[in-house]
N, C-alpha and C positions, 0 to 999 in steps of 0.2 A: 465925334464918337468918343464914349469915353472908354479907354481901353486901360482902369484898373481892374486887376482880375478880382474882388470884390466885388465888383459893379458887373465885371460881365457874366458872371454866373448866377446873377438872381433872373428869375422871370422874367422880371423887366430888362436887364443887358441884354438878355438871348434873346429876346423878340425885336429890341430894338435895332441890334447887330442884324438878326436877320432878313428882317425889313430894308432895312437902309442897304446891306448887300444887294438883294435883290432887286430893289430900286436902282441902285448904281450898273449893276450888268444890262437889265432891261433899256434903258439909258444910253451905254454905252455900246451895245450891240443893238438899236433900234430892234428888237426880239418884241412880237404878242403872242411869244408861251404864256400857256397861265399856267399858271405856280401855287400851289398847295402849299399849307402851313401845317403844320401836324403839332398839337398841344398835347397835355396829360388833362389837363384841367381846367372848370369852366373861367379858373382866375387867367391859366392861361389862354383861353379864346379873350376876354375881355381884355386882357393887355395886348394880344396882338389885334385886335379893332381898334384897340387905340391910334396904335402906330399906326395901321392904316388910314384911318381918315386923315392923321398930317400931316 
């Protein structure tokens, strides 16, 4: 994860942080909640489909 604060405040760091969090608690608590993502914008639905499919 890249954790400069330049990087985590674009679109892309925030979805990919928050992907990757919740990949790791899912994970590590064997948990099938399912989990909503809440964007502003269609750039942000498209960047969080990203991270999801990898």
């Amino acid at each position: 994860m890249n954790c400069r604060p330049d990087m985590l405040f674009t679109p892309s760091g925030r979805s990919g942080t928050a992907v990757k969090t919740v990949r790791e608690f899912l994970d590590k608590t064997n948990s099938d909640i399912e989990v909503t993502f809440c964007g502003f914008s269609r750039q942000d639905l498209d960047i969080y489909a990203e991270f999801l499919r990898g």
